[in-house]
N, CA, C and O of each residue as an XYZ file, in Angstrom:
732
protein
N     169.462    152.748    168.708
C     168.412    153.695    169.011
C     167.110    153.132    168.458
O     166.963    152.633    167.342
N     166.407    153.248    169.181
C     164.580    152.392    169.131
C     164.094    153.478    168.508
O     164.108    154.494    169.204
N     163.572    153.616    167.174
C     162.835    154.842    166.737
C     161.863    154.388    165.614
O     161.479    153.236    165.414
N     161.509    155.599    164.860
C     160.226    155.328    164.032
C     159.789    156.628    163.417
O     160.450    157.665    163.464
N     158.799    156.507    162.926
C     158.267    157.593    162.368
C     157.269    157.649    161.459
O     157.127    156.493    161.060
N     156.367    158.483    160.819
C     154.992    158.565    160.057
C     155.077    157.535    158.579
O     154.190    157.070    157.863
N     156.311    157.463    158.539
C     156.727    157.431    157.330
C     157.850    157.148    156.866
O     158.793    157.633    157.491
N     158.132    156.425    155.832
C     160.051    155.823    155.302
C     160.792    157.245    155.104
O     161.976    157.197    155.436
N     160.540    157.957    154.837
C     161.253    159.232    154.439
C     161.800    159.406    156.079
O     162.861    159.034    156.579
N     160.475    160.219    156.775
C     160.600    160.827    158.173
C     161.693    159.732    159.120
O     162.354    160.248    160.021
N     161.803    158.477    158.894
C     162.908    157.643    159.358
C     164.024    157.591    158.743
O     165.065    157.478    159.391
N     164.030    157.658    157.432
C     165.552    158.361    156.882
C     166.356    159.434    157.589
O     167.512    159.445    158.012
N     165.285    160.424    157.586
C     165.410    162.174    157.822
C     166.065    161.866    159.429
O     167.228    162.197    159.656
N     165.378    161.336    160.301
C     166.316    161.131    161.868
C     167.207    160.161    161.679
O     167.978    159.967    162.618
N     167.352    159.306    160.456
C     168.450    158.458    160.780
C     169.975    159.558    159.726
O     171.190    159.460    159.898
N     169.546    160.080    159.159
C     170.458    160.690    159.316
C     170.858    162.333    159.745
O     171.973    162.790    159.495
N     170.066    162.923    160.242
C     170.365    163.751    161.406
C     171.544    162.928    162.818
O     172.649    163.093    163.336
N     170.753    162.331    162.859
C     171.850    161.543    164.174
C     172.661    161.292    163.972
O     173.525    161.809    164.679
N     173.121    160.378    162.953
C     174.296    159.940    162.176
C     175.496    161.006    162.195
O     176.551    160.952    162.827
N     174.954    162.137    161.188
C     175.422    163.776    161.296
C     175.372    164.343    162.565
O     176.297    165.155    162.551
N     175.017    164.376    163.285
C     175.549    164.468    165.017
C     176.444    163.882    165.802
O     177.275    164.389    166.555
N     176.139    162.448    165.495
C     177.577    161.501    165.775
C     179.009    162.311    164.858
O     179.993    162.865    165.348
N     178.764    162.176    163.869
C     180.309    162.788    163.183
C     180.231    164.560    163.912
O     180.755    164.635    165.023
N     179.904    165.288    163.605
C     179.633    166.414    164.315
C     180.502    166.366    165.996
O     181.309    167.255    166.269
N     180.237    165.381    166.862
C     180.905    165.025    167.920
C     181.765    163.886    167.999
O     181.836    162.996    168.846
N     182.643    164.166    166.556
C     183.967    162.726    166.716
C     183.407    161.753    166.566
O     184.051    161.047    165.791
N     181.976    161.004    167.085
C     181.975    159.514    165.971
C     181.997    159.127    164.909
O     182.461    159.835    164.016
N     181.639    158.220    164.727
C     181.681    157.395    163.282
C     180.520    157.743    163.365
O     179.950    157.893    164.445
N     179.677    158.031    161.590
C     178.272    157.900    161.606
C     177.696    156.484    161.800
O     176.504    156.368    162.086
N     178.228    155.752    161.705
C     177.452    153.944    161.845
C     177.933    153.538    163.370
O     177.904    152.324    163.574
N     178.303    154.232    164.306
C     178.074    154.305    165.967
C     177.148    154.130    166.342
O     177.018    153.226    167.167
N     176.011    154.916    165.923
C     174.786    154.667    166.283
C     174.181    153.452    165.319
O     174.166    153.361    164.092
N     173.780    152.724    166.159
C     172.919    151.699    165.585
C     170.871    152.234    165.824
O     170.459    152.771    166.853
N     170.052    151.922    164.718
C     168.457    151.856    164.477
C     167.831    150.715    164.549
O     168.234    149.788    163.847
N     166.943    150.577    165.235
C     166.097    149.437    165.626
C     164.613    150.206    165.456
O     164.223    151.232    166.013
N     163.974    149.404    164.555
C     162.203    150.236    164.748
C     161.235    148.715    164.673
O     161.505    147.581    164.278
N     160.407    149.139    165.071
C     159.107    147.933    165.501
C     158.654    147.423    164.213
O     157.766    148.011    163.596
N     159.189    146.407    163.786
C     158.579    145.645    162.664
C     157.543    144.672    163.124
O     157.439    143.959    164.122
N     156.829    144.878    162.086
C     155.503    144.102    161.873
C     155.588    143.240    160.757
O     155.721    143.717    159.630
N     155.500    141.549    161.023
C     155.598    140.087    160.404
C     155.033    139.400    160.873
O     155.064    138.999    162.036
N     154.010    138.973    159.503
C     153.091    138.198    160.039
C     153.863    137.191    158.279
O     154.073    137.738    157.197
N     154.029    136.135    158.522
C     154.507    135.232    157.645
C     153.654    133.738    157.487
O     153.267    133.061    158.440
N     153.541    133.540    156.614
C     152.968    132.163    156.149
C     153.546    131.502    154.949
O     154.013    132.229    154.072
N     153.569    130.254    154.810
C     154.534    129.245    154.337
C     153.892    130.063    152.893
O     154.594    130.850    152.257
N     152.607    129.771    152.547
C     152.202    130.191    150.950
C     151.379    131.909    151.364
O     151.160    132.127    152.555
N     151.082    132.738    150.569
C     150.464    133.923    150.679
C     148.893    133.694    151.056
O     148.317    134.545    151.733
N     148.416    132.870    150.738
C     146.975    132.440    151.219
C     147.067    132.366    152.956
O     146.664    133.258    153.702
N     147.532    131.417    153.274
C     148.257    131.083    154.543
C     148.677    132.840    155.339
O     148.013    133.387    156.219
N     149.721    133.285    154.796
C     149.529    134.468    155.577
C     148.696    135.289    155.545
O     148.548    135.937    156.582
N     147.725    135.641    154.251
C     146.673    136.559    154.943
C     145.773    135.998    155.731
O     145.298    136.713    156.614
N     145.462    135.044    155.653
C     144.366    134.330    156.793
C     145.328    134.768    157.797
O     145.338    135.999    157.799
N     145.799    134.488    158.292
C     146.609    134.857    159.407
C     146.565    136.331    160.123
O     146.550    136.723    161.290
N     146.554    136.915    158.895
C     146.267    138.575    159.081
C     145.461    138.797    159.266
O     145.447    139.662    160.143
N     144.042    138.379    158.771
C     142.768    138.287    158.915
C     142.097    137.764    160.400
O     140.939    137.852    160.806
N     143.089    137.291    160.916
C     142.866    136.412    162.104
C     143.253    137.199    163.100
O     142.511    137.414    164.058
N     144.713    137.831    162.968
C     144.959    138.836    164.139
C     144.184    140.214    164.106
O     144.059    140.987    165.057
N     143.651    140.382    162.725
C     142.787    141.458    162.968
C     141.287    141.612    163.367
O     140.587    142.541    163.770
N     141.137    140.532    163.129
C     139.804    139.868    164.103
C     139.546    140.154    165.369
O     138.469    140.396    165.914
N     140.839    140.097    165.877
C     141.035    139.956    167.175
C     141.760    141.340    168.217
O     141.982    141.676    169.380
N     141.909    141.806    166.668
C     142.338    143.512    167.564
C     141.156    143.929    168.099
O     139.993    143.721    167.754
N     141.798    144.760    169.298
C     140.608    145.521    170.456
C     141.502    147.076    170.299
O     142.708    147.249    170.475
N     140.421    148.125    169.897
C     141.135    149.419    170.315
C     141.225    149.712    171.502
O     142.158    150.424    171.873
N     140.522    149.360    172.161
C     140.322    148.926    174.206
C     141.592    148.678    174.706
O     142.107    149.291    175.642
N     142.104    147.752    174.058
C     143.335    146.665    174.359
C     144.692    147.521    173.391
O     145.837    147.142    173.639
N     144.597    148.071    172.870
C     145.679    149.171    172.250
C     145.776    150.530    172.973
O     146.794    151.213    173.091
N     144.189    150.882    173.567
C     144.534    152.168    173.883
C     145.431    151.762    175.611
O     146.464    152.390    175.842
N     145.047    150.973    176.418
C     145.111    150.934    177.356
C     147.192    150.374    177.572
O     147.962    150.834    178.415
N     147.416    149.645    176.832
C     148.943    149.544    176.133
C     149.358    150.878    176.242
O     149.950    151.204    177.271
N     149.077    152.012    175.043
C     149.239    152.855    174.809
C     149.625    153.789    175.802
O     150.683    154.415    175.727
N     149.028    153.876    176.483
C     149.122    154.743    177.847
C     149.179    156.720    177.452
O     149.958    157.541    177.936
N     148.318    156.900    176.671
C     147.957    157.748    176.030
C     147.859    158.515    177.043
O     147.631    158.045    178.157
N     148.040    160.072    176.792
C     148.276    161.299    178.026
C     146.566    161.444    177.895
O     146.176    162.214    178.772
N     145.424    160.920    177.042
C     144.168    161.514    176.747
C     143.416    160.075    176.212
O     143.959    159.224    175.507
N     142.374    160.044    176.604
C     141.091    159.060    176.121
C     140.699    159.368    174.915
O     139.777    160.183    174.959
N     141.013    159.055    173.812
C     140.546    159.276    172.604
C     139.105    159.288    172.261
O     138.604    160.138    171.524
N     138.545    158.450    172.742
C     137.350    158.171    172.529
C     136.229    158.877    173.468
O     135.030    158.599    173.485
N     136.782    159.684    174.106
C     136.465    160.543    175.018
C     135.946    162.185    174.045
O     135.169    163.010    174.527
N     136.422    162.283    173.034
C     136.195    163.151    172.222
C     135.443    162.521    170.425
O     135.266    161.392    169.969
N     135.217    163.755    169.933
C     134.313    163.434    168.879
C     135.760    163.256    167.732
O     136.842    163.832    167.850
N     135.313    162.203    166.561
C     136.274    161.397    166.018
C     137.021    163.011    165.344
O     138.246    163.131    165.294
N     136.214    163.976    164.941
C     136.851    164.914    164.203
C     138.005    166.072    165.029
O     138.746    166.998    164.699
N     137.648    165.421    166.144
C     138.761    166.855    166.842
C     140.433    166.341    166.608
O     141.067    165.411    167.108
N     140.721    167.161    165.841
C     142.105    167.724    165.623
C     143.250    167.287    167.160
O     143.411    167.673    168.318
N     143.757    166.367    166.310
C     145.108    165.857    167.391
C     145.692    167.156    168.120
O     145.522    167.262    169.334
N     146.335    168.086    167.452
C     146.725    169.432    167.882
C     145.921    169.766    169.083
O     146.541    169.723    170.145
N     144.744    170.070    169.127
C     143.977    170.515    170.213
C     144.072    169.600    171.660
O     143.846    170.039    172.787
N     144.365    168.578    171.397
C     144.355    167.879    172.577
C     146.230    167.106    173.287
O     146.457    166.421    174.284
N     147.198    167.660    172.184
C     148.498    167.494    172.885
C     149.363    168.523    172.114
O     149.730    168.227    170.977
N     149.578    169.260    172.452
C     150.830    169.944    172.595
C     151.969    169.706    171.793
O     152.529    168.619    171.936
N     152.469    170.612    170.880
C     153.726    169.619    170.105
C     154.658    169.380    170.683
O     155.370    168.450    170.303
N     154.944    170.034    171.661
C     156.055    169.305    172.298
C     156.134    168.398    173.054
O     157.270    168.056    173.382
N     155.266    167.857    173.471
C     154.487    166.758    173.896
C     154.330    165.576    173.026
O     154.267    164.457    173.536
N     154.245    165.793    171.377
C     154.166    164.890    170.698
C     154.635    163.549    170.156
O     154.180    162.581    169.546
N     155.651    163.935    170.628
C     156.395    162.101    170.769
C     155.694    160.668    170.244
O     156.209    160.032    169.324
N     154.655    160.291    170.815
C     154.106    159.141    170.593
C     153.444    159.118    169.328
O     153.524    158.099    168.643
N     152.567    160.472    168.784
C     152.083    160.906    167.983
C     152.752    161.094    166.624
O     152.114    161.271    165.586
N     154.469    161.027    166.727
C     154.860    161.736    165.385
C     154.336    160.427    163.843
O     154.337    160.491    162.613
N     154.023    159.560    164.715
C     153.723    158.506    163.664
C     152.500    158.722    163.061
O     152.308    158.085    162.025
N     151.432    159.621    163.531
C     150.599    159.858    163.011
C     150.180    161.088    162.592
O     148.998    161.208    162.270
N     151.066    162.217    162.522
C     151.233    163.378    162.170
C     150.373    164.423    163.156
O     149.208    164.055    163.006
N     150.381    165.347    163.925
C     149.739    166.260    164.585
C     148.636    167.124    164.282
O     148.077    167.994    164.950
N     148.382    166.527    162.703
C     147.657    167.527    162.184
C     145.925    166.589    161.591
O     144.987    167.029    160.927
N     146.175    165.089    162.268
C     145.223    164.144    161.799
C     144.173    164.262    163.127
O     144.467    164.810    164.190
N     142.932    163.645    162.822
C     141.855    163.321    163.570
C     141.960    162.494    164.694
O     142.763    161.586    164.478
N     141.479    162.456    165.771
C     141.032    161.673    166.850
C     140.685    160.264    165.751
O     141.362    159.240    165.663
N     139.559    160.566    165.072
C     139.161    159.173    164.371
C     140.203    159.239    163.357
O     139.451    158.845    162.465
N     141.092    159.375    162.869
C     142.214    158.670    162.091
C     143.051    157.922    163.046
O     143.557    156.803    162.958
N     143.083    159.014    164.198
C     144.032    158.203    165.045
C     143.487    156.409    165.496
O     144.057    155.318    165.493
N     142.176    156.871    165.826
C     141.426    155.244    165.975
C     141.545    154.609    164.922
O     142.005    153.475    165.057
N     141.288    154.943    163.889
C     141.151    153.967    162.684
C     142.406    153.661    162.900
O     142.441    152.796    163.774
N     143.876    154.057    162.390
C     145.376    153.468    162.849
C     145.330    152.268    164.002
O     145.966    151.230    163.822
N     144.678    152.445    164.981
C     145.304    151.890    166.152
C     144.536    150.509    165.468
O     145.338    149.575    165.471
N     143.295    150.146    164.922
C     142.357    149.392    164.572
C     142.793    148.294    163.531
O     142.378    147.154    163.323
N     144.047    149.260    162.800
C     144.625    148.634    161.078
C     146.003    147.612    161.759
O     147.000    148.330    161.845
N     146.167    146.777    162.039
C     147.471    146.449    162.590
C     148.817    145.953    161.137
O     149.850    145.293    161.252
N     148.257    146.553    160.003
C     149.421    146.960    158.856
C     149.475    148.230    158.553
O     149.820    148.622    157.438
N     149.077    149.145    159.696
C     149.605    150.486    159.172
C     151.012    150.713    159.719
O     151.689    150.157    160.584
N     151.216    151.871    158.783
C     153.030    152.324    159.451
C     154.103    151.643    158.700
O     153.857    150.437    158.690
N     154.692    151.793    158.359
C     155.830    151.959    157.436
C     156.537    150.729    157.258
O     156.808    150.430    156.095
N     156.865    150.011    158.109
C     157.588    149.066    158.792
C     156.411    147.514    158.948
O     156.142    146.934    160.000
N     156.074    147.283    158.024
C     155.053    146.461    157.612
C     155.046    145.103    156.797
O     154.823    145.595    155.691
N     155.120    143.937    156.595
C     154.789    142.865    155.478
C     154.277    141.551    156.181
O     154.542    140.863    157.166
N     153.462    141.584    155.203
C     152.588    140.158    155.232
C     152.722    139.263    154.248
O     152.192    139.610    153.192
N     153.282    138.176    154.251
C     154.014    136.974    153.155
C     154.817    135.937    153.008
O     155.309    135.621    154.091
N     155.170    135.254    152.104
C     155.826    134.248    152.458
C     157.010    134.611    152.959
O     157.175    135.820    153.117
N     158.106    133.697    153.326
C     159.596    133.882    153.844
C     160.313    134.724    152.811
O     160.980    135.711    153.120
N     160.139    134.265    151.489
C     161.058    135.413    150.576
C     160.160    136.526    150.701
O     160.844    137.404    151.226
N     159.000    136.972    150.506
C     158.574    138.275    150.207
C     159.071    139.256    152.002
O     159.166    140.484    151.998
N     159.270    138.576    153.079
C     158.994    139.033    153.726
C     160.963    139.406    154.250
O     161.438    140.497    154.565
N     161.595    138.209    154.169
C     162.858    138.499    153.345
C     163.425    139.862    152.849
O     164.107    140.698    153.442
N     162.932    139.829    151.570
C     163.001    141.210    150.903
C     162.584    142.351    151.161
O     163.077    143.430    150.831
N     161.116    142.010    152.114
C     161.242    143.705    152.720
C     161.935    144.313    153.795
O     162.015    145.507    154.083
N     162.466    143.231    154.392
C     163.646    143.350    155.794
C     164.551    144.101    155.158
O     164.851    145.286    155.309
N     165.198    142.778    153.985
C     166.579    143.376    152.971
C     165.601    145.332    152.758
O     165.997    146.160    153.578
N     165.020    145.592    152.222
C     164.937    146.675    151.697
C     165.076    147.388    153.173
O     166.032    148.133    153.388
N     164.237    147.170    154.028
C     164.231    148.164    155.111
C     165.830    148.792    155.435
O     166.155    149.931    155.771
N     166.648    147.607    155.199
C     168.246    147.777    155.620
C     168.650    148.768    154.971
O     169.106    149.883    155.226
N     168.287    147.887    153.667
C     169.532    148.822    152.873
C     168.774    150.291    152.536
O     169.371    151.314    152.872
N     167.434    150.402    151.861
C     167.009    151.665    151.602
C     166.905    152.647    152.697
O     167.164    153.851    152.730
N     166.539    151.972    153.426
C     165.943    153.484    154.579
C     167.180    153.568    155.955
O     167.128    154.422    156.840
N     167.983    152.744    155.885
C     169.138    152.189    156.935
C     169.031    152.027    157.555
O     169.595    152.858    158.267
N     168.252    150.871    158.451
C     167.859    150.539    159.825
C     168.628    149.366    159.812
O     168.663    148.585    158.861
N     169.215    149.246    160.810
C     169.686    148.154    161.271
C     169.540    146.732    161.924
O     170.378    145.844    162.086
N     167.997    146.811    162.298
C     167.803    145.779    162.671
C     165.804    146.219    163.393
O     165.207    147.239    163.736
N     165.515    144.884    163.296
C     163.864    145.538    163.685
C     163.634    144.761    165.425
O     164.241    143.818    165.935
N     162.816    145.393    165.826
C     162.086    144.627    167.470
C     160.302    144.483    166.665
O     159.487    145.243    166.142
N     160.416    143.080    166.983
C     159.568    142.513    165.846
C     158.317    142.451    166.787
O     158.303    141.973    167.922
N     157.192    143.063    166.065
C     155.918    143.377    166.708
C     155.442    141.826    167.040
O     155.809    140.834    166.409
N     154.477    141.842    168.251
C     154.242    140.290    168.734
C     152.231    140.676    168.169
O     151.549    141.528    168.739
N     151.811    139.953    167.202
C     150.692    140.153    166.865
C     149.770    138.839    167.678
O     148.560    138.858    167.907
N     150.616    137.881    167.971
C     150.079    136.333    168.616
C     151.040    135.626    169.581
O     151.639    134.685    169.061
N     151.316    135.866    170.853
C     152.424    134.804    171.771
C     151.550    133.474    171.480
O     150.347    133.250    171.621
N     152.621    132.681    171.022
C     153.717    132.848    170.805
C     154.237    132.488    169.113
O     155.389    132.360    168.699
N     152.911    132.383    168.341
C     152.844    132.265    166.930
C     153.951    133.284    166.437
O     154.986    132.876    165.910
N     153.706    134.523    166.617
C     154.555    135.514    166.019
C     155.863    135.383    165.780
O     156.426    135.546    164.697
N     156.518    134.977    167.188
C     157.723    134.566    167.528
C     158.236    133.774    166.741
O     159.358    133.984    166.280
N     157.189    132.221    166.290
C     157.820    130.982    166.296
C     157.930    131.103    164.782
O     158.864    130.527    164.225
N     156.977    131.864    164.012
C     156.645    131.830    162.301
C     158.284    132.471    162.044
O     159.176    131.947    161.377
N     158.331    133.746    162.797
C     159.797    134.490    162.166
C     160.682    133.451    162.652
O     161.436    132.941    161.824
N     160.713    133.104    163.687
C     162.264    132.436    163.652
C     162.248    130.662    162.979
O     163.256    129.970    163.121
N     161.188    130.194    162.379
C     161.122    129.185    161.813
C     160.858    129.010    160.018
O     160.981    128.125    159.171
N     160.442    130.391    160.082
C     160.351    130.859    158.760
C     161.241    131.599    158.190
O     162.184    131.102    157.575
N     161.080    132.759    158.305
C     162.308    134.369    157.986
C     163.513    134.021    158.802
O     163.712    135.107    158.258
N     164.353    133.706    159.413
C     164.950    133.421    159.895
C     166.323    132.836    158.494
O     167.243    133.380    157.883
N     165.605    131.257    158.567
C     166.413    130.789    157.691
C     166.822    131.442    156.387
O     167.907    131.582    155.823
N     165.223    131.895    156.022
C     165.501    133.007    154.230
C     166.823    133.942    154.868
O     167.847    133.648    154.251
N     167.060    134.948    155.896
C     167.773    135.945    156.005
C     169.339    135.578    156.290
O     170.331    136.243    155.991
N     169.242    133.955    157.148
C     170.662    133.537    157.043
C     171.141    133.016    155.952
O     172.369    132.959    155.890
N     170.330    132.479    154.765
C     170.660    132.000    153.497
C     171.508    133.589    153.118
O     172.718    133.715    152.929
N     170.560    134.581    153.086
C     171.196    135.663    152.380
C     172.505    136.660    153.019
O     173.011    137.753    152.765
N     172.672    135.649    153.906
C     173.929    136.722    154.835
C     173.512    137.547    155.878
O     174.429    137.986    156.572
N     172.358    137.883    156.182
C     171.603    139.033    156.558
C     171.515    138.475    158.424
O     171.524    139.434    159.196
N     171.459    137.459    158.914
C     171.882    136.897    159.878
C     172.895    136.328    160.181
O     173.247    135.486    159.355
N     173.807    136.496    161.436
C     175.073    135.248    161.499
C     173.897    133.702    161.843
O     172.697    133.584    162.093
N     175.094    132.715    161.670
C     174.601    131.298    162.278
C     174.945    130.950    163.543
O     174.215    130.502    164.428
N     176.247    131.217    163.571
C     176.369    131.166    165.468
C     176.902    132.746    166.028
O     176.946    133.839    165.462
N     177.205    132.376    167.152
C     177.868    133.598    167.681
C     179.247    133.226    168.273
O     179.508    132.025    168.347
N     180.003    133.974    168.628
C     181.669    133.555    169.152
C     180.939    133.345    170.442
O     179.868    133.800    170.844
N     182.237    132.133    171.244
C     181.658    131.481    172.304
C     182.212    132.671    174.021
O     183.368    132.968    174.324
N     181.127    133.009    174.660
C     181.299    134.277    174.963
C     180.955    135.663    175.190
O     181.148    136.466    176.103
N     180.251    135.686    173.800
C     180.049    136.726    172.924
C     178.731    137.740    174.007
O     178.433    136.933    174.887
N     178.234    138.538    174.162
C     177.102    139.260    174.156
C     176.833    140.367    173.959
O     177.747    141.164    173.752
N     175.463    140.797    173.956
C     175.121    142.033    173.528
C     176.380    143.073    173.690
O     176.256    144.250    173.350
C-alpha cells in the first residue's frame, strides 16, 4: 500500500489501523505491505550532499509542482492566508492530509517550494542516509520507500551506487534474486 501522511506518528496511526483490519478479516497483520515516497538526496561526504540539495532547490518551480500536482484548485489563485478548509472539502482531502486541513494556501506553497519537507526525508552520506531508511523500517514500519526523483537521472544513480551497497552490507537489501523470481 502507497501511503503517507503529515507526519511519522499519522503514518504509524494508518499503518496500524490496516494491519488491525487485515487481522480483523483473517489476515496476517504483515499481509499488507507500506511503501511511502522517500526523499534521498546522497553525497559521498556531507558537503557534497548539501550542495546537491542546494542545487535541486535552486531549481524547484512551484509552477512545475503545482501543475504535477493536479490540484482540484489554483492555489495561487487565492490570497496566501485563506484557510485550506474553505477551498476543499474534507472529504475530498486526500492529497492534502500531508499538510493538515487546517493550514494556509501560503503554507501550502511554502511546502510545495521546501523539497525536505515531510516526514520521509534525508540528506547525507551513504551511512547517515542508511540509518534513516533502517529507522523508517523499523520505527514507524514501512516497508520499503518509492524513492522521490529530485534529478533524472542523478537521483536514481547516487541511491543505487551509493545507499544501495550501505543497505546490502546491513541485510536490509537481498544481492540477487531466485532465478525466475518476480514481483
Amino acid at each position: 500500500m502507497f501511503t503517507g501522511g503529515a507526519n511519522e506518528d499519522s503514518v504509524r496511526d494508518i499503518i496500524a489501523k490496516v494491519r488491525g483490519a487485515a487481522v480483523e478479516h483473517g489476515r496476517k497483520s504483515d499481509d499488507v505491505r507500506f511503501v511511502v515516497q522517500g526523499g534521498v538526496v546522497v553525497g559521498r561526504t556531507p558537503e557534497e550532499a548539501r550542495a546537491k540539495l542546494a542545487e535541486y532547490q535552486r531549481h524547484a518551480s512551484i509552477d512545475g509542482v503545482l501543475a504535477y500536482a493536479s490540484l482540484p484548485f489554483d492555489p495561487t489563485a487565492h490570497p496566501p492566508e485563506t484557510p485550506l478548509k474553505e477551498l476543499v472539502s474534507e472529504e475530498n482531502f486526500g492529497y492534502f492530509r500531508r499538510f493538515g486541513i487546517d493550514k494556509s494556501v501560503g503554507e501550502l506553497l511554502s511546502s510545495f517550494s521546501d523539497l525536505a519537507a515531510g516526514p520521509f526525508f534525508v540528506c547525507g552520506t551513504p551511512e547517515v542516509v542508511a540509518d534513516e531508511i533502517e529507522r523508517w523500517l523499523d520505527d514507524i514500519g514501512i516497508d520499503g520507500i518509492n524513492l522521490r526523483q529530485y534529478h533524472s537521472f542523478d537521483t536514481a544513480r547516487d541511491f543505487i551506487e551509493l545507499v544501495v551497497p550501505a543497505l546490502r552490507e546491513r541485510g536490509r537489501l537481498r544481492k540477487n534474486y531466485v532465478e525466475g523470481e518476480s514481483l
